[in-house]
C-alpha positions in Angstrom: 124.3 129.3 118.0 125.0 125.8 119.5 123.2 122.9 118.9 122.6 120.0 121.7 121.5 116.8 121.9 120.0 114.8 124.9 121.7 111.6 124.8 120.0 108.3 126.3 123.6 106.4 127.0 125.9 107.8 129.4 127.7 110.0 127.5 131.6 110.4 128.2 134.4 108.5 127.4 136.8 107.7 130.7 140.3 107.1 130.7 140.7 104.2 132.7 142.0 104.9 136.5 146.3 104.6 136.7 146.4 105.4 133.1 148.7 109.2 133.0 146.3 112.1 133.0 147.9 115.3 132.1 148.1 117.5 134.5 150.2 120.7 135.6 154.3 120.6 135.6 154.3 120.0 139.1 152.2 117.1 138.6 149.3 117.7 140.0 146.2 119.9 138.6 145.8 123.9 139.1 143.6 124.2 141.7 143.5 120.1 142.8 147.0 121.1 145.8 144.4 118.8 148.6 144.0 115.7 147.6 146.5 113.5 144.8 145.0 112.3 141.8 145.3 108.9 142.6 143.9 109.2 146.3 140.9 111.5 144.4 140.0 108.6 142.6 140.1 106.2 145.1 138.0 108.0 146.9 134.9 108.9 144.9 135.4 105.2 142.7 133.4 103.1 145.1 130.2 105.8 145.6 130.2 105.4 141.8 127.3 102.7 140.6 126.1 101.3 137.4 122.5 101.7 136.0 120.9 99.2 133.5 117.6 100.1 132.2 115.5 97.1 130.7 113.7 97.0 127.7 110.4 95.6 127.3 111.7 91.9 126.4 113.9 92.2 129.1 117.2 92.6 127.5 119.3 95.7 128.2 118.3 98.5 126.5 120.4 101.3 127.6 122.7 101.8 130.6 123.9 104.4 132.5 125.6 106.0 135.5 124.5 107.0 139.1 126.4 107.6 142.4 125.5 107.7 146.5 124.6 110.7 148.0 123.3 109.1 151.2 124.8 106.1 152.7 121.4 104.3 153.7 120.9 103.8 149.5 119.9 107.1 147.8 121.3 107.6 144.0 121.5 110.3 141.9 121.5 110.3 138.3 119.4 111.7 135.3 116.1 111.0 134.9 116.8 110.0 130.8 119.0 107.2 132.7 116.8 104.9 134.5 113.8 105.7 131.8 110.4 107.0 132.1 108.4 103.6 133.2 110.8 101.4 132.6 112.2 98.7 135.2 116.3 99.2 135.9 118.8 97.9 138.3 121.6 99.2 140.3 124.9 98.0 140.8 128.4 98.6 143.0 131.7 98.8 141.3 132.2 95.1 143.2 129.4 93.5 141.4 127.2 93.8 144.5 123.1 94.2 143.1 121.0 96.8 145.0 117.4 95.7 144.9 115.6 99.7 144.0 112.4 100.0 146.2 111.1 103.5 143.9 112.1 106.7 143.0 112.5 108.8 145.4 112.1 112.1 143.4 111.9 113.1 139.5 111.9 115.8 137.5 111.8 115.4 133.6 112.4 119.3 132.5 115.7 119.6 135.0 116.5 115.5 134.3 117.1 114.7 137.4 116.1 112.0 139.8 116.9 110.6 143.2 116.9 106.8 143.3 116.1 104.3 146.9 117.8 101.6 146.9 117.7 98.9 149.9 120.8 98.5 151.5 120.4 95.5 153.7 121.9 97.0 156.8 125.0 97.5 154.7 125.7 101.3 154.1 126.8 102.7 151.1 130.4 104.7 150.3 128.2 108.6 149.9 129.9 111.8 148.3 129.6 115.1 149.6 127.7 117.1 147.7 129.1 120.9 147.1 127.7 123.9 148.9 125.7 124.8 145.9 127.5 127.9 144.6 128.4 127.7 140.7 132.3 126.5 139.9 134.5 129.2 138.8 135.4 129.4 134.9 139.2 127.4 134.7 138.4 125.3 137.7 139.7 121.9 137.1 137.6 118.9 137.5 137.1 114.9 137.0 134.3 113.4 135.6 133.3 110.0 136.8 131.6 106.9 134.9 131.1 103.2 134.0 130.8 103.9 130.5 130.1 100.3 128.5 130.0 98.7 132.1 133.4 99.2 132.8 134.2 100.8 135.8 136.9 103.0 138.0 137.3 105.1 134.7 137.5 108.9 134.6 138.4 111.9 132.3 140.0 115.1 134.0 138.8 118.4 132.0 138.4 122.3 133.3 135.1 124.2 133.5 134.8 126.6 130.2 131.7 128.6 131.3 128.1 128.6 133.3 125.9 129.7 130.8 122.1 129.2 130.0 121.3 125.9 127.8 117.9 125.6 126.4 116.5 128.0 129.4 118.4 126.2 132.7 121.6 127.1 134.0 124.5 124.6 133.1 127.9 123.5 133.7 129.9 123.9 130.5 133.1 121.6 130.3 136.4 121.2 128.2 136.4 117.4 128.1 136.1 114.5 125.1 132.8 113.5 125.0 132.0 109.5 123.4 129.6 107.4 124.4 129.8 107.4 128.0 128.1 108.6 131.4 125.6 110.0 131.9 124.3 110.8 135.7 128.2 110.5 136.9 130.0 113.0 139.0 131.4 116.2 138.3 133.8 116.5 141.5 136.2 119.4 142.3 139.5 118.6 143.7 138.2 117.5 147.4 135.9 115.0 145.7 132.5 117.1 146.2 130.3 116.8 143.6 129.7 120.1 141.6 127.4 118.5 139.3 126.0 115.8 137.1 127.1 115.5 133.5 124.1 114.7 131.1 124.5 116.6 127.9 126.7 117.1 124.9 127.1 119.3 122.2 125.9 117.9 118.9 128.9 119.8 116.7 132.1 119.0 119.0 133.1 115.9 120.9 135.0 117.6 123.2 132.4 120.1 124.8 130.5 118.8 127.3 127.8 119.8 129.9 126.6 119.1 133.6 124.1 120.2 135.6 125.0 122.1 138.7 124.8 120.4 141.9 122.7 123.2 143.3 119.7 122.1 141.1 119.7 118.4 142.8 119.5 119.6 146.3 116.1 121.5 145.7 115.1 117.9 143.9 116.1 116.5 147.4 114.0 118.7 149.6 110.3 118.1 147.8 110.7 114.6 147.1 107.6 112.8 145.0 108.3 109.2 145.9 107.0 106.4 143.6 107.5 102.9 144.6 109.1 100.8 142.1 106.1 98.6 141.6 104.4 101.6 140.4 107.1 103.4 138.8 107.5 100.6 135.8 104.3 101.0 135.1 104.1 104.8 134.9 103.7 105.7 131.5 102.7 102.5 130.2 99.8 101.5 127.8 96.9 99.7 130.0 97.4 96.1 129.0 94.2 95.1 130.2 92.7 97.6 126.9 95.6 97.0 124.9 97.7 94.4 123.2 101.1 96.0 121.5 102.3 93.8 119.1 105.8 93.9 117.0 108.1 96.2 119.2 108.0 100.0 119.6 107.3 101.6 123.0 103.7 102.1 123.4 102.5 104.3 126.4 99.7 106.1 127.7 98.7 109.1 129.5 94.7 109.6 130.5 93.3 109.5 127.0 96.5 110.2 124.8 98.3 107.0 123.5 101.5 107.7 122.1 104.2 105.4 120.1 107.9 105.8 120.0 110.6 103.5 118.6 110.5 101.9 115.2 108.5 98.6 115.5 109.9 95.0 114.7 107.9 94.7 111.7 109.2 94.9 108.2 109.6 99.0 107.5 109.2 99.8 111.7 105.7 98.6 111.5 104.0 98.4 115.0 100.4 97.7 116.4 98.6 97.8 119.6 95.2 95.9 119.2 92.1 96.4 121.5 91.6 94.0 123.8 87.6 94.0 124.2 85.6 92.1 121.1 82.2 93.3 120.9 79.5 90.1 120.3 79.1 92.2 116.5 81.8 93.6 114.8 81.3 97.5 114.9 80.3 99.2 111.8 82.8 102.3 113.0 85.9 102.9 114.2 87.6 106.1 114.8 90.8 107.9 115.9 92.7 111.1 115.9 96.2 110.8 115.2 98.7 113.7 114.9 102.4 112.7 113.3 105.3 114.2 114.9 106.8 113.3 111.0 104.6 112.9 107.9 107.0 111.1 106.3 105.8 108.1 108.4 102.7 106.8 109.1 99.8 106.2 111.9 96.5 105.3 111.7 93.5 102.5 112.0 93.8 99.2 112.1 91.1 96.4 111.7 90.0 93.1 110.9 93.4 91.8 112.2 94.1 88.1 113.1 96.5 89.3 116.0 99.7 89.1 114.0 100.5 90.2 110.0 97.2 90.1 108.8 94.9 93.0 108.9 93.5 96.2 107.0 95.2 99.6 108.0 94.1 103.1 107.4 96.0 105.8 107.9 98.3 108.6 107.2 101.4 108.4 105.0 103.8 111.3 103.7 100.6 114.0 104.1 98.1 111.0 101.5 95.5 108.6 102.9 95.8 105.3 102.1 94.2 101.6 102.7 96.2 99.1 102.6 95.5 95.2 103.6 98.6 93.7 104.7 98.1 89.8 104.2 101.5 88.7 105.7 104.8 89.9 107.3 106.9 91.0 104.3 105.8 93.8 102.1 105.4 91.7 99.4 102.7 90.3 101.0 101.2 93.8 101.1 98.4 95.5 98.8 97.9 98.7 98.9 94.3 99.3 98.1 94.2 103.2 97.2 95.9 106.0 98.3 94.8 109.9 97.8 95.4 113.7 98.7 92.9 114.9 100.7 92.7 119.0 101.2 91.1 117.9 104.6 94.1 116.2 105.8 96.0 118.9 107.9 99.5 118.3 108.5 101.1 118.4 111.8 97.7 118.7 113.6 95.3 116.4 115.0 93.2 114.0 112.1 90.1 112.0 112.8 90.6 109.0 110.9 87.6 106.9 110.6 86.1 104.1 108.9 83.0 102.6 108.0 82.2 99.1 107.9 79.3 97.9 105.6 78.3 94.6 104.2 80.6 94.4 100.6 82.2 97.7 101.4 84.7 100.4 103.6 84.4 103.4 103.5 87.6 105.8 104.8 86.8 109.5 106.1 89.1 112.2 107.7 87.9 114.8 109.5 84.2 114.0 108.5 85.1 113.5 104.4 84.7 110.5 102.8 88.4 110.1 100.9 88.0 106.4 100.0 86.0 103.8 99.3 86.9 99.9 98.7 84.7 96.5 97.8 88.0 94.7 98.6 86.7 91.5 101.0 89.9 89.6 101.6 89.2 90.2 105.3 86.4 89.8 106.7 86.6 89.9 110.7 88.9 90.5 113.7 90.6 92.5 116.0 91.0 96.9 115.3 92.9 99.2 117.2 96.3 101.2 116.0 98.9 101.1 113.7 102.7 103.1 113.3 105.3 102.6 110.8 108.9 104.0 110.0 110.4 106.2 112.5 107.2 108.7 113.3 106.3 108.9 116.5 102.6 109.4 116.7 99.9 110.5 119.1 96.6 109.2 119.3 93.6 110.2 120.8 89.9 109.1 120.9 89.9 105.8 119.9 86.1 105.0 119.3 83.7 101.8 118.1 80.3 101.5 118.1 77.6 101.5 115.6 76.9 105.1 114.6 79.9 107.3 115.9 79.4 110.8 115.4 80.2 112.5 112.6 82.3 116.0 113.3 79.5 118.7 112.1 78.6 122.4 112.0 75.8 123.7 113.0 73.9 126.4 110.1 74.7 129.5 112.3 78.2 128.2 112.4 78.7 127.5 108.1 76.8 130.8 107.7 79.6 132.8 109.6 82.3 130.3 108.7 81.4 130.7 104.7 80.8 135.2 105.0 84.4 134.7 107.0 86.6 132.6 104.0 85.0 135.1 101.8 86.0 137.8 103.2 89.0 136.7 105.3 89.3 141.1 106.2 86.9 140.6 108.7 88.8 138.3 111.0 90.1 140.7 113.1 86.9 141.7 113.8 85.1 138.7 115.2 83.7 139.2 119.2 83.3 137.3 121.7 79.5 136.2 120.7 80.7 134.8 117.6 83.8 133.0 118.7 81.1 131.4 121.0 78.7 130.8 118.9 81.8 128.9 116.8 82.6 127.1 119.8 79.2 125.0 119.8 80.3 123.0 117.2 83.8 122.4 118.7 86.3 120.4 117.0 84.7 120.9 113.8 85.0 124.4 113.6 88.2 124.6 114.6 89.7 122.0 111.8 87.7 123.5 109.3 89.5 127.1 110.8 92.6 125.2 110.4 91.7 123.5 106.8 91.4 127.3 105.6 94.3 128.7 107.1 96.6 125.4 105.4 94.9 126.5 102.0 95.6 130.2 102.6 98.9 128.8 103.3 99.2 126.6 100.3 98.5 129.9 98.4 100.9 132.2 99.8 103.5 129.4 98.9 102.1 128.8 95.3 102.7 132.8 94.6 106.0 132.3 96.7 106.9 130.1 93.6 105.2 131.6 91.2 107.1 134.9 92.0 110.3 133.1 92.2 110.2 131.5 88.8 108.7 134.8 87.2 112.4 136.4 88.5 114.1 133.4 87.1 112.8 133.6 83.8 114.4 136.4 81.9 117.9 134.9 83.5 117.2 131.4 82.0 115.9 133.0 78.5 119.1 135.4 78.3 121.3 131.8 78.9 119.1 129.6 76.3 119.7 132.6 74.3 123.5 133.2 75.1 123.9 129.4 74.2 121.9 129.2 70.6 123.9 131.9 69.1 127.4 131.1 67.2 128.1 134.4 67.0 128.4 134.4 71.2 131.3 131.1 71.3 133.9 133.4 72.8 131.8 134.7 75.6 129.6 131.8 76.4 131.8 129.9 78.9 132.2 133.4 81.1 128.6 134.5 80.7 127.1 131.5 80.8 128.5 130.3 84.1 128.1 134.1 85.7 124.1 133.4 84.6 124.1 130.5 86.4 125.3 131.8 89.7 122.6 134.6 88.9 120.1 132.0 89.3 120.7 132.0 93.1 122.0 136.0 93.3 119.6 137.5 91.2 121.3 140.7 91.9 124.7 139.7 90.3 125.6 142.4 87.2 126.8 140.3 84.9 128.6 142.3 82.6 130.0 143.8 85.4 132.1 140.5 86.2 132.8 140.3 82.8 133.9 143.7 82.9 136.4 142.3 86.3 137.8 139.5 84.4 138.6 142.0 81.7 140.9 144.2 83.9 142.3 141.5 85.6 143.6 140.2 82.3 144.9 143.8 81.5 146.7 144.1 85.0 148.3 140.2 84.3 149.5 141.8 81.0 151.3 144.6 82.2 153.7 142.3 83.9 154.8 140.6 80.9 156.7 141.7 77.8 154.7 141.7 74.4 157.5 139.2 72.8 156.6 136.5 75.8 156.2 132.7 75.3 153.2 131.1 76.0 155.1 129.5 79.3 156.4 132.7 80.5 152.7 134.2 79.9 151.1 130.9 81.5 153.7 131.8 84.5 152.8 135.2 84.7 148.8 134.1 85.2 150.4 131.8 88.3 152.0 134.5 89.2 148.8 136.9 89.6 146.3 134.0 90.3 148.1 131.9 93.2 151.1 133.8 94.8 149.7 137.6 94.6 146.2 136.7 95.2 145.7 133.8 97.1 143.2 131.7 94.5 142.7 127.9 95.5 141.1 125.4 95.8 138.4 125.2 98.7 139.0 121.9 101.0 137.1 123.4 104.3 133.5 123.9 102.6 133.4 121.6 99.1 130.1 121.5 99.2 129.2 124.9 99.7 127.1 126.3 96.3 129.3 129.4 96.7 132.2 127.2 95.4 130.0 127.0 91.9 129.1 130.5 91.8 131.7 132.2 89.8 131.5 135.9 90.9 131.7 134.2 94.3 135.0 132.2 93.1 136.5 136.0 91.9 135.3 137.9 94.7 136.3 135.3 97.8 139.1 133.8 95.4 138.8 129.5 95.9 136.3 127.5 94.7 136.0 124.1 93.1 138.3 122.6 90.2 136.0 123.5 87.8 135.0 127.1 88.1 138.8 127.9 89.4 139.7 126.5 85.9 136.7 128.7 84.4 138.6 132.1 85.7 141.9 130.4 84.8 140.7 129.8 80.9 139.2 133.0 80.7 141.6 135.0 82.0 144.2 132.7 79.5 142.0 133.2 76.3 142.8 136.9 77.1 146.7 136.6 77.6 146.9 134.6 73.9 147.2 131.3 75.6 145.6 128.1 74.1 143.5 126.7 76.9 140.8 123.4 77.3 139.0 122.1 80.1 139.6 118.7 80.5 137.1 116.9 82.6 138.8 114.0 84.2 136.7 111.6 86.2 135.9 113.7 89.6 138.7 116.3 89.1 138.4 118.9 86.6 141.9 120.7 85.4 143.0 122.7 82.2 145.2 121.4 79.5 147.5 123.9 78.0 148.1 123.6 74.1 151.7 125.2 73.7 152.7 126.5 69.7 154.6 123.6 69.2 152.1 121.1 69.7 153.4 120.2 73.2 150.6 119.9 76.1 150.9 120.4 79.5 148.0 119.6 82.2 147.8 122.4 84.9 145.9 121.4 88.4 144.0 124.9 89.0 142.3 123.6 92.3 146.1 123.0 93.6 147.2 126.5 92.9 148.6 125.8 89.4 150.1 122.3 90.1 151.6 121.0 86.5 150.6 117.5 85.9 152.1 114.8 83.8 149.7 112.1 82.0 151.2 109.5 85.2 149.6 112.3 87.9 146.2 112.3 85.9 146.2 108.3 85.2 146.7 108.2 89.3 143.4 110.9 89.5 141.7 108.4 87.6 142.7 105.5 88.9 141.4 107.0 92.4 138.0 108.1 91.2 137.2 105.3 89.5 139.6 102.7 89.2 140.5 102.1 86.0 143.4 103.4 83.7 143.9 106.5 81.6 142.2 107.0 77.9 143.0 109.4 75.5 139.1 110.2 75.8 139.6 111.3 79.6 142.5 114.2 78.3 139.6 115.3 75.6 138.9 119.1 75.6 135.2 119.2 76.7 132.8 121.8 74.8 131.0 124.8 76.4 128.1 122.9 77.2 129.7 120.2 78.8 131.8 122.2 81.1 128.2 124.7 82.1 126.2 121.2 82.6 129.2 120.2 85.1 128.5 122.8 86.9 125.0 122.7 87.1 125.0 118.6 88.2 127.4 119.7 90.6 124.9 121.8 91.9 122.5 120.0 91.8 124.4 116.9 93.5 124.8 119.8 96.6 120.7 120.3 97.0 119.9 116.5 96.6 121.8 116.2 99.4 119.8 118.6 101.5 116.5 117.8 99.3 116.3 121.2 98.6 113.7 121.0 95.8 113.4 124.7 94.6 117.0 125.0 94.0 117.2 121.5 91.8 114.1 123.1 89.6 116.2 126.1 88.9 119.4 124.0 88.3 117.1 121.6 85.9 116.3 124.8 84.0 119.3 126.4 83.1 120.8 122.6 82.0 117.6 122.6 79.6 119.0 126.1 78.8 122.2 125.2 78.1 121.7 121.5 76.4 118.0 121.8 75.3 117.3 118.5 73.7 118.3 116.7 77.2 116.3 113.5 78.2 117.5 113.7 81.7 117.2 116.8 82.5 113.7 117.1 81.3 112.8 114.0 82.9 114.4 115.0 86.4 112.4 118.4 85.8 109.1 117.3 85.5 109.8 114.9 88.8 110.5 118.4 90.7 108.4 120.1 89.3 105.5 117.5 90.8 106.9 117.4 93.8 107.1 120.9 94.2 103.5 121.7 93.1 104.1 123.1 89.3 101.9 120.7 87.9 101.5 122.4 84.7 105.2 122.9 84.1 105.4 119.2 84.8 103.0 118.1 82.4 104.6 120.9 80.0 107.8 118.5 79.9 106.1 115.2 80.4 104.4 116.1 76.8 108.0 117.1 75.7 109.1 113.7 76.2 105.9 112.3 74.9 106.5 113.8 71.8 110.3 113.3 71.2 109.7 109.7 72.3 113.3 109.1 73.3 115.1 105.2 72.8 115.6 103.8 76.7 112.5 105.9 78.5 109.7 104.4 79.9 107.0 105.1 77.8 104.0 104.1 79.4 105.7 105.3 82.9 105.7 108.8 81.6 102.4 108.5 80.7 101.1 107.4 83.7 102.8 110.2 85.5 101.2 112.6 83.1 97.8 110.9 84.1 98.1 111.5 87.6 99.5 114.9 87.4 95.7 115.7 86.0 93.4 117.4 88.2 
């Protein structure tokens, strides 16, 4: 399934006009026998304007691309262009500046609008505009732009498809798509417009899409005008309440205020401060805020001298915390407390609120007290909101006063509330009478309903684990064991790496891989005589491997964990260096041949130790490439810059080649911060090298992150006990400390 992505900026990049566009042998475009390239751009050029969109300092925050549909000074464009509230000019490919009167019509969900601009008597160039009917798949077409403000530019391309794009009907198009522009024409080869490009596809630069010219001309016949007086301010917070202060966009619709945009504060922070000073300084204030990303933060702000001084409390990564910021860098900044809170719901709406009394604050969400300070530093001033990072939050509800509110339940409503979280069977069976009788207490039911149903949640996920690492177990007991017995050497490199791809296919047989290498060994020796050198039986495993079944290395999806599973490297034959050279070593050990890993900085390969004492280095991941000590000098020198030691051509042990592996993969899920799979990864290395520091240390990190506390304290008293040279002592401590309940 395709992914998209609106872009803000005009989207594609033009070739500049009388530079050669390919085109037919003939010279001129299939379908395009009307009207000559050059003429075609002559012709549509002028009716196609520049957009600028200002930001709120006044400097140019995006730009864009429109053109003339009516000569008396209406534009067409996207409505992403000229920007929701936001004051933007129009201008001619001759530098000519149309003063915009409003917006003639606008419609966010088809991004579309119709611009009015005054004319001065003076009409403008307009395009014809298509008969509405959808272009035909192979029609070829020219896309029109001023992308970067430079204009007569334009990029031929055919139409691939109509299809259905997040639930509208679009253009699809076969053209290079770079920053560029947005709101230009799509014109067929008599210059009518047969749409308006505004999309591109997240995964290919050269697949674009437009919307069909159709959809404008139903835009065109129920105009909503909004002069341009009015329209700058659409959207916009009510500066008359509200003071935004360091950057970010802050609007507002009836009651909601939203933010968007990181803020010009150190780490994207952003306020907007009420206007309005009460003769007293409240004793409450209160908000609900809901994060679009908890890995931000939005909240309360208070006691603010207008600038970089002020208390804030709010949300931060799903915690609570207060926090009195006492200048502009975050050294300056002292976070006061921060907590978990089971009341704090994630992705829904919280009422923050707090609670001003002589010597002390007091922090509630959603009616619970969370935290309480005597800190004093401030004393007095201005409250309102607060963002940081890249969250974009919504807030709603903003309250002061003396005694707000607190949310509350009536006794009816905890009576049925407490006989329904006890017996959560009789859910289904709650009438109308009693969802009414609920309803009295409004929003405090409801987050209460939703408190439950996060801890329900929490649960499921907790057995979800639990489950998981029950399954795990007997895998990571059989490698711990497979690796503490001496009487195992020969088959611990094999099994052990087929355990560790069982750690993600729990369903892999492992003996019955072992079982495959086995006869591929036996078919590789059939093809040999029994009186064969080790080179002629190291050829016949090339032989078998790389020219009669296609093993290498896999350059399309490195990453991919597959390329570390080994029954996936035998059944879909490529994989990395390392586990290719695993198979190779294996199936060598069988044919008689002397084999090592050698573990050369980023590139693994297998060093071949012939009877008479001669070595020879053997590339696996290149299909059996033979190396000389100058190729693997130049391997290092790549990877890390530096020459060749005799330490580098060392033959690693068992261990050392399984914990490759296992870093590998755990390198792979750091990169997508997939947590479950590093705890796995973390205990099969403990499996295979258990007196690890870092591997216990990195474990009982995940396994706090990931909600094992008692596995993480389980390894935290590990390390306590061993007491390692170079660990933080008191840190692991500490981190033992908080993991208490």
């Amino acid at each position: 399934m395709l992914r998209f992505c609106w872009i803000s900026m005009f989207m594609l990049g033009l070739v500049p006009a009388g530079l050669p566009v390919s085109w037919a042998d003939d010279g001129r475009a299939p379908g395009m026998q009307d009207t000559s390239t050059q003429s075609l751009i002559e012709q549509v050029g002028p009716s196609v304007l520049t957009i600028k969109v200002s930001g709120r300092d006044g400097d140019q925050l995006q730009m864009g691309t429109g053109f003339v549909i009516d000569p008396e000074g209406l534009i067409a464009t996207n409505f992403h262009v000229i920007g929701e509230g936001r004051s933007f000019t129009v201008e001619t490919r001759s530098g000519r500046k149309l003063p915009v009167t409003g917006v003639e019509s606008s419609d966010r969900p088809s991004d579309l609008a119709l611009i009015r601009v005054d004319v001065a008597g003076d009409p403008l160039p307009a395009l014809s505009l298509a008969n509405g009917e959808l272009p035909r798949q192979g029609m070829q077409v020219l896309a029109f732009g001023n992308p970067l403000g430079l204009q007569d530019s334009v990029v031929s391309g055919i139409v691939s498809a109509v299809r259905e794009v997040e639930g509208r009907e679009m253009i699809q198009l076969a053209i290079p798509v770079q920053p560029g522009n947005s709101g230009g024409p799509l014109v067929d080869s008599q210059g009518s417009v047969i749409g308006i490009i505004n999309m591109k596809s997240a995964i290919d630069d050269n697949l674009g899409f437009a919307i069909p010219i159709g959809q404008l001309a139903m835009l065109r016949e129920n105009p909503n005008p909004v002069t341009i007086d009015r329209w700058v301010r659409l959207g916009r917070i009510d500066e008359k309440r509200w003071t935004p202060i360091f950057g970010a966009t802050w609007e507002q619709r009836g009651g909601l205020v939203s933010a968007r945009g990181l803020g010009d504060g150190f780490g994207g922070r952003s306020l907007c401060l009420f206007r309005e000073m009460p003769d007293a300084s409240p004793k409450d204030i209160a908000v609900e805020v809901r994060l679009d990303d908890e890995s931000g933060a939005a909240g309360l702000a208070f006691h603010s001298d207008g600038l970089h001084r002020h208390y804030g409390f709010y949300a931060s990564n799903g915690r609570l915390r207060l926090t009195c910021f006492k200048g502009a860098s975050v050294y300056s900044w002292q976070v006061l407390e921060e907590v978990g809170s089971e009341h704090y719901l994630p992705g829904q709406w919280n009422r923050l609120r707090v609670r001003l009394e002589p010597g002390q604050l007091k922090c509630f969400v959603n009616g619970h007290l969370v935290i309480e300070s005597i800190d004093q530093q401030l004393t007095s001033g201005k409250f309102g909101l607060v963002k940081f990072r890249d969250t974009n939050p919504d807030f709603r509800g903003f309250q002061f006063g003396e005694n707000l509110p607190a949310l509350s339940l009536s006794d009816q409503a905890k009576e049925l509330l407490n006989e329904l979280v006890e017996q959560p069977d009789n859910l289904s069976a709650v009438g109308a009478s009693q969802v009414s009788l609920l309803g009295q207490s409004g929003d405090a039911v409801s987050r209460e309903l939703q408190h439950q149903a996060v801890q329900w949640e929490q649960r499921a996920e907790r057995l979800r684990k639990l489950a998981a690492d029950v399954q795990m177990a007997p895998t990571l007991e059989r490698l711990a064991e497979l690796m503490a017995a001496p009487s195992a050497a020969d088959s611990q490199l094999l099994q052990g790496s087929l355990l560790i791809a069982k750690l993600d296919n729990p369903d892999i047989d492992v003996d019955a891989y072992v079982g495959r290498v086995d006869a591929m060994a036996a078919e590789i020796r059939e093809s040999f005589p029994e009186d064969a050198d080790a080179v002629e039986r190291r050829d016949a495993l090339h032989r078998y491997l790389f020219e009669e079944n296609g093993f290498h290395g896999d350059r399309a999806e490195y990453d991919h964990p597959a390329n570390s599973h080994l029954n996936s490297v035998i059944d879909d034959r490529e994989g990395l260096p390392i586990t290719l050279s695993i198979l190779y070593m294996e199936l060598g050990k069988r044919l008689g041949l002397s084999l090592e890993g050698v573990g050369l900085p980023g590139h693994f390969v297998v060093k071949h130790v012939i009877e008479d004492s001669a070595e020879q280095l053997v590339d696996v991941f290149e299909r059996g490439r033979l190396l000389s000590r100058e190729d693997a000098a130049a391997i290092v020198a790549a990877y890390v810059h530096r020459a060749l030691t005799d330490e580098d051509l060392r033959g690693q042990t068992v261990d050392q080649i399984l914990a490759r592996v296992l870093n590998n993969l755990i390198g792979v899920a750091g990169r997508t911060q997939d947590g479950e799979s590093i705890h796995r990864y973390c205990g099969a290395l403990i499996a295979v090298r258990p007196t690890s520091i870092e591997a216990r240390l990195l474990r009982s990190q995940v396994r706090a992150v990931t909600d094992r506390r008692g596995g993480a304290i389980e390894d935290l008293d590990w390390l306590i006990e061993q007491n390692p040279a170079g660990i933080d002592h008191e840190a692991v401590m500490r981190m033992r400390e908080s993991l208490l309940p």
